[in-house]
Structures are given as C-alpha cells and as structure tokens.
One Martini backbone bead per residue (centre of mass of N, CA, C, O) as a GRO file, in nm:
protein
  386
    1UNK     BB    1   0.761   0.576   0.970
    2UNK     BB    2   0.776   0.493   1.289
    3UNK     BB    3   0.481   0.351   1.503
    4UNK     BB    4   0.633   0.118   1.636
    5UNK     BB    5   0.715  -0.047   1.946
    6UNK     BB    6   0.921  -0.321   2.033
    7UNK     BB    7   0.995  -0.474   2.348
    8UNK     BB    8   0.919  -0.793   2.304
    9UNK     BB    9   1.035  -1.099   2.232
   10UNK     BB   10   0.914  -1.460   2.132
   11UNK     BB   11   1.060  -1.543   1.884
   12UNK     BB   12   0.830  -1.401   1.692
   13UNK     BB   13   0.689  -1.283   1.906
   14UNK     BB   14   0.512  -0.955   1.961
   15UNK     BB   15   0.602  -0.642   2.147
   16UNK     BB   16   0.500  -0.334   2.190
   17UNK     BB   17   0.357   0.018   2.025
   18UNK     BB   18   0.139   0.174   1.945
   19UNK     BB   19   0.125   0.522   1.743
   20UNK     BB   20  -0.137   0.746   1.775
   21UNK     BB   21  -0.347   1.030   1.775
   22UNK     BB   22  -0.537   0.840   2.008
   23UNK     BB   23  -0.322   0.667   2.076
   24UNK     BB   24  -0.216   0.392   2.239
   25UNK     BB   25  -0.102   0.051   2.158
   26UNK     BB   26  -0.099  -0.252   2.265
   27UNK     BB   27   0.102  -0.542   2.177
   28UNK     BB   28  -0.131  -0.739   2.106
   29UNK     BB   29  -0.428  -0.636   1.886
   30UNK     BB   30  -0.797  -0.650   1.896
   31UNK     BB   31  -1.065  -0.566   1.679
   32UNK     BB   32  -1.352  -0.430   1.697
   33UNK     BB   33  -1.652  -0.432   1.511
   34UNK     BB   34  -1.795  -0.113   1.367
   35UNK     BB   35  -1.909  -0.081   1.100
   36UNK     BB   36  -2.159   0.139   1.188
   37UNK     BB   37  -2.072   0.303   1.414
   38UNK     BB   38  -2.104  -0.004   1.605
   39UNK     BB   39  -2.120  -0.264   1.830
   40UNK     BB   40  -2.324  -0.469   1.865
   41UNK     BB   41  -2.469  -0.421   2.140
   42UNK     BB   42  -2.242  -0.183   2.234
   43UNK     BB   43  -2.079   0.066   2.361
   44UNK     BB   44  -1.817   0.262   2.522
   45UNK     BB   45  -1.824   0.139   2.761
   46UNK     BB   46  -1.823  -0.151   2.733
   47UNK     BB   47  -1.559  -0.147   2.517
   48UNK     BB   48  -1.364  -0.043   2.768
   49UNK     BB   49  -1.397  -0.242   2.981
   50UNK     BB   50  -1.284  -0.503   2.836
   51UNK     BB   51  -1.045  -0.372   2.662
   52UNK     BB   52  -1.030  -0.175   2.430
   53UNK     BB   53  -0.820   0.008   2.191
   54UNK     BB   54  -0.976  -0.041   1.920
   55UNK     BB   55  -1.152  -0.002   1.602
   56UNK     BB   56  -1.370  -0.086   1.335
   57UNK     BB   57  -1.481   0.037   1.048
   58UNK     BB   58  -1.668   0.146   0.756
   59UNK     BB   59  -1.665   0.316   0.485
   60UNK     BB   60  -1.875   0.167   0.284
   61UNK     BB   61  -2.124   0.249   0.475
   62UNK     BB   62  -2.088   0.512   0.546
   63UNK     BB   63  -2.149   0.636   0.319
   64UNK     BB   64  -2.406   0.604   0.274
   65UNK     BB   65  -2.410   0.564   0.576
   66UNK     BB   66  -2.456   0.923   0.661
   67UNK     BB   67  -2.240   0.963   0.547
   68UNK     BB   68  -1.921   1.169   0.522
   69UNK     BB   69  -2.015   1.464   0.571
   70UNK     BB   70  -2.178   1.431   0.777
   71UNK     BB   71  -1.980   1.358   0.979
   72UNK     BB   72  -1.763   1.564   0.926
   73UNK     BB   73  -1.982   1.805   1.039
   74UNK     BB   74  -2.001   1.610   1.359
   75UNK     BB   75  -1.638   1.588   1.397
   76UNK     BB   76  -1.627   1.306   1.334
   77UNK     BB   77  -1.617   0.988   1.423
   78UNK     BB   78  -1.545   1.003   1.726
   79UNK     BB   79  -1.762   1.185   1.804
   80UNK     BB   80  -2.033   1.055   1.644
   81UNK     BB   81  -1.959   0.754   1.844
   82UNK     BB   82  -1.809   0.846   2.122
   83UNK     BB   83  -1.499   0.755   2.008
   84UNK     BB   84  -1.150   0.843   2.140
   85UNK     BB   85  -0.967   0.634   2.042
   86UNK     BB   86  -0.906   0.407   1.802
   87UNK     BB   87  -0.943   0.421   1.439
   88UNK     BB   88  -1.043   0.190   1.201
   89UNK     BB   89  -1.047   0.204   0.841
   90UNK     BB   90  -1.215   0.026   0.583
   91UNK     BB   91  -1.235   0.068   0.238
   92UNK     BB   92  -1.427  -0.134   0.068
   93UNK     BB   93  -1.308  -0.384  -0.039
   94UNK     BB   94  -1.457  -0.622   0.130
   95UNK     BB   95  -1.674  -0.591  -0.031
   96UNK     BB   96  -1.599  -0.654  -0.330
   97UNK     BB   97  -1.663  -0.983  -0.254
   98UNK     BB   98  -1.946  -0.998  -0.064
   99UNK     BB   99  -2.085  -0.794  -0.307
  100UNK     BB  100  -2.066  -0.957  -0.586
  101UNK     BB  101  -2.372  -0.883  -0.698
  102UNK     BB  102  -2.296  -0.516  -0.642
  103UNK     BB  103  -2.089  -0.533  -0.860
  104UNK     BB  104  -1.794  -0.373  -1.053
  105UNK     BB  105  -1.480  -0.430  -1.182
  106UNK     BB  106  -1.235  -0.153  -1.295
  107UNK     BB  107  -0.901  -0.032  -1.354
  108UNK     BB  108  -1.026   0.183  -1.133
  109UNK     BB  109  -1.281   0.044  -0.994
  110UNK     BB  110  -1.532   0.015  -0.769
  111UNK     BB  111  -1.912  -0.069  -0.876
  112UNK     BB  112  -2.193   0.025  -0.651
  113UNK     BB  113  -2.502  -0.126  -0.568
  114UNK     BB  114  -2.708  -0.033  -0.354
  115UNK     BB  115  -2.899  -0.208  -0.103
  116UNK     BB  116  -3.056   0.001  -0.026
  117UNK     BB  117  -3.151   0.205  -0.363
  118UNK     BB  118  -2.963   0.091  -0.626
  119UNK     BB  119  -2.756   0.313  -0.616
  120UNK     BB  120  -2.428   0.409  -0.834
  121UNK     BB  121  -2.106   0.378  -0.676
  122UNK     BB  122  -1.786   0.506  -0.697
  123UNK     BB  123  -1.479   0.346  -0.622
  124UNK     BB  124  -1.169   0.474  -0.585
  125UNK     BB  125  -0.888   0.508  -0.452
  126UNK     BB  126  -0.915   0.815  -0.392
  127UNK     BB  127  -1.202   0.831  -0.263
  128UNK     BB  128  -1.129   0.668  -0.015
  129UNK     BB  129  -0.969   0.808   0.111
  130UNK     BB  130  -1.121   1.076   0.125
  131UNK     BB  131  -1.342   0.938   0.287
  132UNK     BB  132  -1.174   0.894   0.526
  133UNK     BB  133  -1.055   1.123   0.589
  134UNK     BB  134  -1.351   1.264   0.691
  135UNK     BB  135  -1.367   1.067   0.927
  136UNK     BB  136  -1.062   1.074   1.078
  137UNK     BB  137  -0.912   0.821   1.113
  138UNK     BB  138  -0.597   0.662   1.206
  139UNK     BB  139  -0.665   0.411   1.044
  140UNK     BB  140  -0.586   0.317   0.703
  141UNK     BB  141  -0.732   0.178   0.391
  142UNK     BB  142  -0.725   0.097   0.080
  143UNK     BB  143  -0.771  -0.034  -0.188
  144UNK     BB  144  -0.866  -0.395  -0.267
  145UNK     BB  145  -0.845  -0.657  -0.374
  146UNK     BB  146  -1.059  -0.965  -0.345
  147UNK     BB  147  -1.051  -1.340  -0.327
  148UNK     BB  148  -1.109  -1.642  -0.376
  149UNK     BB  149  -0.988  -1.948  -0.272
  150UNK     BB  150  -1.020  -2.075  -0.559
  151UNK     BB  151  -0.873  -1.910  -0.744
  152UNK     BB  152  -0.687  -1.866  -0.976
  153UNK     BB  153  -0.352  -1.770  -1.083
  154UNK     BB  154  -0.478  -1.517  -1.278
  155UNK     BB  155  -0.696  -1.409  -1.106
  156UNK     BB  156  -0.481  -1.338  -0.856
  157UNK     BB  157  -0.295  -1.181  -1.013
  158UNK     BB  158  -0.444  -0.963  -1.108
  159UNK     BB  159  -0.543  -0.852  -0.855
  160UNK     BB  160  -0.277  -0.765  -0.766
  161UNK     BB  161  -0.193  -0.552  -0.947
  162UNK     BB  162  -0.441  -0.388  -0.893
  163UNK     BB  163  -0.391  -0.333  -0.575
  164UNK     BB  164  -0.095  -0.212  -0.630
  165UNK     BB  165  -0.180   0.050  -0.828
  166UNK     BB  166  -0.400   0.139  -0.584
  167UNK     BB  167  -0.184   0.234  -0.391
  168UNK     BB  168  -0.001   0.431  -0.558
  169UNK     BB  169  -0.273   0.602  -0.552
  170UNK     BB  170  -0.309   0.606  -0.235
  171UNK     BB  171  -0.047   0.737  -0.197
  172UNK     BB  172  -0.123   1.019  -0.390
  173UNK     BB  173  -0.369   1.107  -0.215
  174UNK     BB  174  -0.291   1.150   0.015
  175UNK     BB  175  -0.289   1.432   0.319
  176UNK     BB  176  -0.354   1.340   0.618
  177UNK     BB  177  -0.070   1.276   0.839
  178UNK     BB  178  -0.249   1.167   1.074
  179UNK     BB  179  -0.288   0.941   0.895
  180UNK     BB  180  -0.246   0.562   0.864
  181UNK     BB  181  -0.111   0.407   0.610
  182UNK     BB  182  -0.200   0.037   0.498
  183UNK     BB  183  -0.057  -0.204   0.346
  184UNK     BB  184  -0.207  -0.493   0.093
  185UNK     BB  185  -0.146  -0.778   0.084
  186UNK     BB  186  -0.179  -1.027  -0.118
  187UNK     BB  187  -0.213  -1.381  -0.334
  188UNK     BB  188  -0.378  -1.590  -0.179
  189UNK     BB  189  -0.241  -1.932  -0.227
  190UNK     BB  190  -0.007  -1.805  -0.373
  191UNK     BB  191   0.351  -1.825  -0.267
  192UNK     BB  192   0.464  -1.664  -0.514
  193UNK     BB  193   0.258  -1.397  -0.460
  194UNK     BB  194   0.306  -1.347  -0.199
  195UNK     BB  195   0.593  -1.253  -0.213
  196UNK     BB  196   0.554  -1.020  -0.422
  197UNK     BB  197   0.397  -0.916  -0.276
  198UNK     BB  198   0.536  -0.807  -0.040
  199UNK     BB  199   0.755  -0.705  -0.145
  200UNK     BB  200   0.640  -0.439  -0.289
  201UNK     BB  201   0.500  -0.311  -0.039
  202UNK     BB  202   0.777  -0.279   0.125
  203UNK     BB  203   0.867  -0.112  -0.105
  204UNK     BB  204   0.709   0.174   0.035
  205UNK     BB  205   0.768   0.280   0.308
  206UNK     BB  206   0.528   0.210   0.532
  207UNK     BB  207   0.399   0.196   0.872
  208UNK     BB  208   0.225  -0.025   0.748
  209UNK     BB  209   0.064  -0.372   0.710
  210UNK     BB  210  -0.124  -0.622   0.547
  211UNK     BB  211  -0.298  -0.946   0.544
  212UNK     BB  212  -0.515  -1.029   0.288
  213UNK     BB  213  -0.760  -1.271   0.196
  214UNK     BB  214  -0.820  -1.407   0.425
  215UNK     BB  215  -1.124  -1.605   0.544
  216UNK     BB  216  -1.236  -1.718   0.261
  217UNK     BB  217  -1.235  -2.078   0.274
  218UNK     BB  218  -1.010  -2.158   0.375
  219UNK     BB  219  -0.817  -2.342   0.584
  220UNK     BB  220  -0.613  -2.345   0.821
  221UNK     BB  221  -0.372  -2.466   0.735
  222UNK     BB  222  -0.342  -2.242   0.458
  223UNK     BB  223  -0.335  -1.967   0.652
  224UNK     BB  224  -0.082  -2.048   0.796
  225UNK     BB  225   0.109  -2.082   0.597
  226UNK     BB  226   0.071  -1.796   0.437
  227UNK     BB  227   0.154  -1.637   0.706
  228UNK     BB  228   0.455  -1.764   0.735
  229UNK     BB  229   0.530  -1.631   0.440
  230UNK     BB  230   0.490  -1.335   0.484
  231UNK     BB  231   0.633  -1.208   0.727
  232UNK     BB  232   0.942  -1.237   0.653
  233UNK     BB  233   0.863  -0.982   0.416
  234UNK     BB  234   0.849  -0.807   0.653
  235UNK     BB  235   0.903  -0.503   0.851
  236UNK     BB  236   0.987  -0.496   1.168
  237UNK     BB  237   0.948  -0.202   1.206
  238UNK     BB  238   0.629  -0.275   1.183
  239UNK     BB  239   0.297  -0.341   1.170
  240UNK     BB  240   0.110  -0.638   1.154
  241UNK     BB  241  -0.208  -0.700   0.970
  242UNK     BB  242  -0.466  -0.918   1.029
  243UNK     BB  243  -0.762  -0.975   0.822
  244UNK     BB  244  -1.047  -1.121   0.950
  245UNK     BB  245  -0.906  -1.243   1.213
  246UNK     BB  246  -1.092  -1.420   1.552
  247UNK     BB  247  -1.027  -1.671   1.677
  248UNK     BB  248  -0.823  -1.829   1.943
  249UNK     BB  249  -0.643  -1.991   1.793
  250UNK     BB  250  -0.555  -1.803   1.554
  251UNK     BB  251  -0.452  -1.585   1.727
  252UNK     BB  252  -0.227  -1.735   1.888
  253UNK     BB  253  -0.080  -1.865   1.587
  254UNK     BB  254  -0.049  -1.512   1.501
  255UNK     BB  255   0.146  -1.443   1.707
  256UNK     BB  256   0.348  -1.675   1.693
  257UNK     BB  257   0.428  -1.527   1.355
  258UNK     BB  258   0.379  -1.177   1.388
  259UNK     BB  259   0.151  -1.094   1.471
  260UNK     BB  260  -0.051  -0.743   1.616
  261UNK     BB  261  -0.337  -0.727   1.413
  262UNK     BB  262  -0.683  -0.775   1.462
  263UNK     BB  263  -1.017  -0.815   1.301
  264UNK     BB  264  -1.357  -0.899   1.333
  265UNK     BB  265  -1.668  -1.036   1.415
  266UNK     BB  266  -1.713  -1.333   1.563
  267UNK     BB  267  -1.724  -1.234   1.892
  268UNK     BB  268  -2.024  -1.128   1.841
  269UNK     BB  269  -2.198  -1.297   1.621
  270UNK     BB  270  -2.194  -1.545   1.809
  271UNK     BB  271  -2.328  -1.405   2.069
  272UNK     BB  272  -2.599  -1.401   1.880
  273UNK     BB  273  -2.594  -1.753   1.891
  274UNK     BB  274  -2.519  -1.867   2.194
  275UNK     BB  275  -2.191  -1.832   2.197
  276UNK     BB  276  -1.940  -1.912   2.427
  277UNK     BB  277  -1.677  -1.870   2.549
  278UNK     BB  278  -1.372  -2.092   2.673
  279UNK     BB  279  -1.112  -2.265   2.792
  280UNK     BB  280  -1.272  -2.510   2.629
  281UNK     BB  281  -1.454  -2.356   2.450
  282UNK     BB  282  -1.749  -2.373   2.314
  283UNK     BB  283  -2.057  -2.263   2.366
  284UNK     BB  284  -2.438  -2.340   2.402
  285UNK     BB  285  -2.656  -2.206   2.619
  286UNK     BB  286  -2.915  -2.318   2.508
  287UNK     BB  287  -2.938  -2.525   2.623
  288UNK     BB  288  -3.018  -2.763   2.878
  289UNK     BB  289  -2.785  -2.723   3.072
  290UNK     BB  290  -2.832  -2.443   3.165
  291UNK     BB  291  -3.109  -2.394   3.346
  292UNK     BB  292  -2.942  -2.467   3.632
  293UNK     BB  293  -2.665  -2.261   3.609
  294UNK     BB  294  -2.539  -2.179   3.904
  295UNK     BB  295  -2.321  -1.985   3.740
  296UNK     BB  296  -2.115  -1.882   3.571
  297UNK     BB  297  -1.959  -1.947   3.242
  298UNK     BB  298  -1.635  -1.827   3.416
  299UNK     BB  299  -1.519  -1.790   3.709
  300UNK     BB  300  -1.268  -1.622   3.612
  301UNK     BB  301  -1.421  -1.420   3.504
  302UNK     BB  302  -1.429  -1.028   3.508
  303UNK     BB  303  -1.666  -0.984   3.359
  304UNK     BB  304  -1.954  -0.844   3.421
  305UNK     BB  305  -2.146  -1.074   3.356
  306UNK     BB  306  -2.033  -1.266   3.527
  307UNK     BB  307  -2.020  -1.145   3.800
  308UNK     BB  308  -2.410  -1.083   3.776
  309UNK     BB  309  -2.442  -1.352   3.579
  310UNK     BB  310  -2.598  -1.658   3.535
  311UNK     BB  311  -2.635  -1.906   3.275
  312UNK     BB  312  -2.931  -1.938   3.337
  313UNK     BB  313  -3.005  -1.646   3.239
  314UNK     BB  314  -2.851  -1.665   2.946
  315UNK     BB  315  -3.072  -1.910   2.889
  316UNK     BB  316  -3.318  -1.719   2.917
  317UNK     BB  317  -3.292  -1.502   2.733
  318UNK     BB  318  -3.240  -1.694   2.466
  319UNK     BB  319  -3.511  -1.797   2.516
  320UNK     BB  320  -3.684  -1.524   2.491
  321UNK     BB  321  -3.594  -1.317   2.334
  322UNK     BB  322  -3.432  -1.087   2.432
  323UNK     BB  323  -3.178  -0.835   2.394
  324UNK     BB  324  -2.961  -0.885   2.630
  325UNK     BB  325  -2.820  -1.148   2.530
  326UNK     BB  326  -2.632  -0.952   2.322
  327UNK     BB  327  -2.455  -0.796   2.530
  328UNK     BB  328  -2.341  -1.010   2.729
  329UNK     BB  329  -2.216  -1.201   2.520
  330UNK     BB  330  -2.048  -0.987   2.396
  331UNK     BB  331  -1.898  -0.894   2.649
  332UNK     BB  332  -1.775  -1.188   2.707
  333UNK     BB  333  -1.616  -1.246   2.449
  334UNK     BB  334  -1.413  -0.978   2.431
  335UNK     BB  335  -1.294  -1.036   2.713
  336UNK     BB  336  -1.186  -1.350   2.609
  337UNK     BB  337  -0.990  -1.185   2.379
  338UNK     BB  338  -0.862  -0.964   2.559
  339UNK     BB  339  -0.746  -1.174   2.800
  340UNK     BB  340  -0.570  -1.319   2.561
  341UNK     BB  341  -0.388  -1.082   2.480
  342UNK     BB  342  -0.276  -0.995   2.730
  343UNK     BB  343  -0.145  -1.282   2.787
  344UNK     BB  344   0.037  -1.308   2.592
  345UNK     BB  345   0.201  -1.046   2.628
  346UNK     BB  346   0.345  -1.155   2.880
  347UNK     BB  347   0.459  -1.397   2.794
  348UNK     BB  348   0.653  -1.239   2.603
  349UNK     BB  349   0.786  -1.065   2.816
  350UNK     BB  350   0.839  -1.354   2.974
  351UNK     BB  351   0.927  -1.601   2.777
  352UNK     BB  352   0.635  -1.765   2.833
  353UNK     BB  353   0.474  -1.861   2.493
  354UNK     BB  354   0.512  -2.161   2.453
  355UNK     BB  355   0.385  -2.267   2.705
  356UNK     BB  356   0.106  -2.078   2.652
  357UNK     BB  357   0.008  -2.215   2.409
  358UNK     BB  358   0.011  -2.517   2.466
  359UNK     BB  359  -0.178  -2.495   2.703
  360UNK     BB  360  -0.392  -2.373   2.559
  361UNK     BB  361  -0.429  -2.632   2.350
  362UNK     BB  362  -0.512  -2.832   2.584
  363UNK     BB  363  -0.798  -2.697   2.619
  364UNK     BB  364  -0.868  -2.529   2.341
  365UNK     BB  365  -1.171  -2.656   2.133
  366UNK     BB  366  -1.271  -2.608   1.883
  367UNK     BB  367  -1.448  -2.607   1.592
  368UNK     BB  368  -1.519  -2.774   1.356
  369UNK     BB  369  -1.439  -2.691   1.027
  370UNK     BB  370  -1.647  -2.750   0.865
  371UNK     BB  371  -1.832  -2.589   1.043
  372UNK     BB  372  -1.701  -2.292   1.018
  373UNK     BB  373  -1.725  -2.297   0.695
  374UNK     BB  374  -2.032  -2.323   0.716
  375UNK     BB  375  -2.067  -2.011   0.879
  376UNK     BB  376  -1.868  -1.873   0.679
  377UNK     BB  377  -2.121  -1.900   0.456
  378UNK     BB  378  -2.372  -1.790   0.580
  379UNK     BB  379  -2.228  -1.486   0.597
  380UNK     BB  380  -2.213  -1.417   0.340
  381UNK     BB  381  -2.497  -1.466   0.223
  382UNK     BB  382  -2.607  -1.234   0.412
  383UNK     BB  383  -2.467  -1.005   0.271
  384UNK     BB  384  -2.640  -1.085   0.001
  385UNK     BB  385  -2.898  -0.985   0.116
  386UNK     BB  386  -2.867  -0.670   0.163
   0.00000   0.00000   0.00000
C-alpha cells in the first residue's frame, strides 16, 4: 500500500504527500513532540498558527496514564487531545533504553516498572499494537530494541534481531486497516548492520520505514553517515522517517540524504531554557544583551511571538520565571522549524534545495558538538529521575 506520493525530487531530497485516515501530509515534514497528549505549554490552536500538520505522542506514557482504555472510552486519542490532525504514536520501544533503571528485556517483552508507583507492566509487541490500536494513531510503531551508541557489535546484532521477531509480531498483530504501521530499522553504528536491517524490514512490504537508534550519543558525523547509507536500501515509494532527531541544521542535512519525517523534543525543550532559534544560530535571550532589545527575536519572523512580542519582553519573562515565557519561546522556536521545512520544499519543488542548503549553512551556526552532547546527556539522566 502506497501512502506517500513524492511529487518533487532534486538530488535525493524529495518532496511530497503523505495520506493519513485525518489528513495529508506535506513532506517533508517534523512533528512536534506530545509525550502524553500535550505539546508542552501550548495548545491545539497554537500548533495549528505554527504549521504543524502532525504531532507524535507517547503509547507507554498513555498506557500509564490516563491509560488506554480510559482514552479510548472518550472517543480516542485525537478527540481526547482535540487534535483532529494526523497523530502519530511511539511504541515505547524508545522508553526501554531511556528508562534503562526501570526496565527489564527479555525475548518477549520490555518489562517496566512504573515510574508513578513502582508497578510492573509487561509490553509485548502485540500488547504496543494493540494499545495503540485503541489509541486510534493514524500512524504507529512497533515495539523495537534500542541501544547506545558505545554497545558493542554483538549487543547490537542481538537487539537488532530481537527488533525484527518484534516487527513480525507486530505485523500479525495489527487488526485496524486505517492505521499506518511503520518498520524500524536497527544496527546501531555498525554499517554491516544496518544494511542487514534495512535489507530484511524493506522485504516486508510495510507503507512506511523508520531509521531508529540514532540521536542517542554518537557524532553528528557518524549520525549522517549512518543516515545516508541506510536510505538507499529503503523503497522509493515509500516515507522514510528518521526518528529522534531535529536540529535545524540536521534537519537540512537529512532532508538532503532523502529523510521525508522526523519528529524531536529538542525545539520545545530548549525553548523553555531560553534558547531560542535564529537564522544565524542559537540564541540565549536570557543573557543581559536582550533586555533593552526593543525589536522581535527575528525581525522576518511570522510567528505570533515576534509579530506581538520584543526580545526585551521574553528576556523578562525568563528572567522572572513567567510561565508564558515557555509558550512564547516554544511558539518561536516551532514556527522556525516548520518555516524550515516549509522552505526546503518549496526550493526542492524549484530544483534550487543544494543553492538553499549552502545559503543555510552559510548562516547558521549550530552549537559545539561538545555542549549538544553535553545538553543531550543531561536529558536522558532527567528521564532516569522520573
């Protein structure tokens, strides 16, 4: 079953519909991040102003709370949210290396114990479905091992194979036609591998791909590498989403190798510690150089915030532990990401996306790998605190 039509190639970037039960999708296309069927400090009309065309939320978060069934009794996730858009909807595969302390693998199931209060929740793959199932995703995910980027070549063949049995089941499990289930593709950083899992998820002749594993410790150099031989061996006619991953400069570099769909926390999380996009790169309003800075964020920007609101304002806010200053900056911060995506497609339909690439990097200057990994190690130990 084709669910995307690629309508525009230059290079291998590709332009072009994604089709869901709630909507088509432009690609390519990043999906803001709602664990537990919220975007962080903003609303569904805030995410719609942005451009948002898809969002992903969380099974095992859901399962927790307010549960499954509880969701699916007030008419499933898209009503309970009212977010009548496309959602897509992680397995909880991606909890089991996160929550590494409150986990157990074994050759069925992620064995978790509740972060609320301690009690033990078997998932297996068909469990992942079928909780999603009652969900009502428009797009799901398997259950699926994930590893660090250090683990070694034997622990990553184990997982990857243990991935694949997982997919298999979750493919005999699925029962509700209107739901996109997505294979996902494994190997860590070992390029034998990931060709093998490539290989094997590509003959099941699924509507959609997922490269996972990545975003989890290694370079960016090694991300992209990583990213740009596994695409190859994915089917043309199909969306290929890279999971976890939504830098504006990786986004760029993986619109480039042929990625159609990515979704982060990154552009939310970082807005509620006073980072905020630009076309030259990061900023950190809270510094002392923004309070008397009577003029937007970024002067060419459409979003609500800069439209309303002058850098001078949002160095108040965060300076005085406003509450709003976590929705403005998370408002800027989306719109200059779906502004992004928005942009690269238009230059991939005009055939001038390597001249948009080039001005890109020409401009913006991402942050030292050092503090990214640095900030993205710091992230992971808060998950292990909850």
């Amino acid at each position: 079953m084709e669910i995307i039509n690629i309508e525009h190639v230059d290079g291998s970037a590709r332009a072009g519909t994604l089709r869901t039960s709630h909507g088509n999708i432009l690609t390519p296309a990043f999906m803001p991040v709602g664990t537990q069927a919220s975007v962080k400090s903003l609303d569904p009309r805030d995410l719609k102003e942005v451009g948002t065309q898809i969002v992903l939320a969380n099974n095992y978060h859901l399962y927790l709370r307010p549960g499954v069934q509880t969701i699916e009794d007030l008419g499933g996730l898209h009503n309970f949210m009212n977010w009548h858009e496309p959602i897509l909807t992680d397995s909880g595969g991606f909890q089991g290396y996160s929550l590494q302390h409150l986990r157990k693998i074994t050759k069925d199931a992620i064995i978790f114990k509740s972060h609320i209060d301690g009690s033990n929740h078997v998932f297996t793959p068909e469990a992942a479905i079928k909780y999603q199932e009652k969900l009502g995703a428009d797009i799901i995910m398997p259950l699926d091992l994930c590893v660090s980027s250090d683990s070694s070549q034997t622990e990553v063949q184990d997982a990857m194979q243990q991935t694949h049995k997982w997919l298999d089941r979750s493919i005999h499990a699925k029962k509700d036609s209107r739901q996109i289930l997505f294979g996902i593709v494994q190997g860590g950083m070992f390029s034998d591998l990931r060709k093998q899992s490539a290989d094997y998820v590509s003959s099941l002749n699924l509507p959609g791909y997922a490269i996972g594993g990545l975003s989890v410790g290694e370079s960016k150099s090694k991300m992209y590498e990583i990213v740009s031989l596994t695409v190859p061996y994915l089917p043309d006619n199909a969306p290929r989403y890279l999971m976890g991953v939504g830098s504006p400069e990786d986004l760029v570099e993986c619109v480039n190798m042929g990625i159609d769909l990515f979704d982060c926390v990154l552009p939310t999380r970082i807005a509620r510690n006073s980072a905020l996009f630009a076309p030259e790169g990061r900023i950190n309003i809270s510094t002392a150089k923004f309070k008397t800075w009577n003029r937007p964020v970024q002067e060419d920007c459409d979003c609500y915030t800069c439209e309303n609101f002058t850098a001078a304002y949002l160095h108040h806010l965060f300076r005085t532990k406003e509450l709003l200053a976590f929705r403005l900056a998370s408002i800027h911060n989306l719109r200059f990401i779906m502004n992004l995506m928005q942009n690269m497609r238009e230059s991939i339909k005009n055939h001038t996306f390597e001249r948009y690439r080039q001005e890109f990097h020409s401009r913006f200057n991402p942050p030292n790998e050092q503090i990214r990994k640095d900030q993205k190690q710091k992230w992971l130990q808060s998950l292990k605190r909850k």
